[in-house]
N, C-alpha and C positions, 0 to 999 in steps of 0.2 A: 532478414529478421534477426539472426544470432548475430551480426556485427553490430546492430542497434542494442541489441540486451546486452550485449559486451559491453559498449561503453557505459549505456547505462548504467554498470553494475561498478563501474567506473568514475562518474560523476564525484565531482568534488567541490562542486558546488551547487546542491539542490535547490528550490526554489524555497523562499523565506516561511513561507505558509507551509510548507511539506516540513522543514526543520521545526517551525511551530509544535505543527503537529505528532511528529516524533518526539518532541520533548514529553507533551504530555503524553504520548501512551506510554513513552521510560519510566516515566513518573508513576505509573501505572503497573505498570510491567516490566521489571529492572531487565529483561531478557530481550526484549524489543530491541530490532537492527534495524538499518537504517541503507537502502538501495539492497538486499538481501535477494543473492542468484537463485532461481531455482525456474528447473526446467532451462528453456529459450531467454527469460526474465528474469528481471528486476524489479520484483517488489519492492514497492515505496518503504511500507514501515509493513515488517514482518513479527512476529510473536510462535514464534517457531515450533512449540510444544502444545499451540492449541490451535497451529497449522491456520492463522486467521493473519487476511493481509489486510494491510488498512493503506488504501488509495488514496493521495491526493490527486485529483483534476483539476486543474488548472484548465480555464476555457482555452488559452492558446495551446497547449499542447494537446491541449483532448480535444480534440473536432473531427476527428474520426470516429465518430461513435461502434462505428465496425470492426475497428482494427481492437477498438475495450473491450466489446462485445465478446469476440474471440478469444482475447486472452484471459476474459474473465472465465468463460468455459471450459478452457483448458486447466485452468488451476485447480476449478470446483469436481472437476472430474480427476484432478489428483490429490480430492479432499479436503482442502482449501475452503474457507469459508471467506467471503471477500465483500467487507466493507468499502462503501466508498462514498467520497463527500468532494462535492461540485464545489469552488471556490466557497468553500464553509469552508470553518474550522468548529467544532463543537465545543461545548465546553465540559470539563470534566467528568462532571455526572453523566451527560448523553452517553459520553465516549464510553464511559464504564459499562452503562446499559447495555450498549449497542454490541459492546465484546462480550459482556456478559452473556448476552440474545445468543452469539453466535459459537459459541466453544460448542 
């Protein structure tokens, strides 16, 4: 598991929908990182100050639903509030809501 958040944390080329979606929460949140270590992981798109990750799933690489399950757990139990969006991308307003909902 730590050699997989390694690289993870490492990726230098995200998938096109996950940089989508980083742009707008920057656009959002000039503070917004992008593959951000914390713990084991590699949060997608992190906002660091109000500890909320924002997931992209991609159907190919998320088909473990147990393996999300877990890491979502472990985040939220270190306070983490954690968004996540299945081959969506929202649009601004959602997005805003949705971080809004969850600080």
């Amino acid at each position: 598991m730590l050699f997989r958040s390694y690289a993870n944390s490492c990726v230098k080329n995200p998938s096109k929908p996950q940089v989508i979606l980083f742009n707008l929460v920057k656009c959002i949140y000039g503070e917004a990182e992008l593959n951000y270590p914390y713990l084991n992981y590699s949060i997608d798109i992190a906002i660091p100050s109000l500890k909320v990750a924002v997931e992209y799933d991609g159907s190919y690489w998320h088909q473990d639903e147990e393996i999300d399950s877990k890491r979502q757990s472990e985040l939220e139990a270190s306070g983490w509030k954690v968004i996540r969006y299945r081959d969506y991308i929202p649009k601004r307003e959602e997005l805003l809501k949705t971080i809004e909902e969850n600080k």
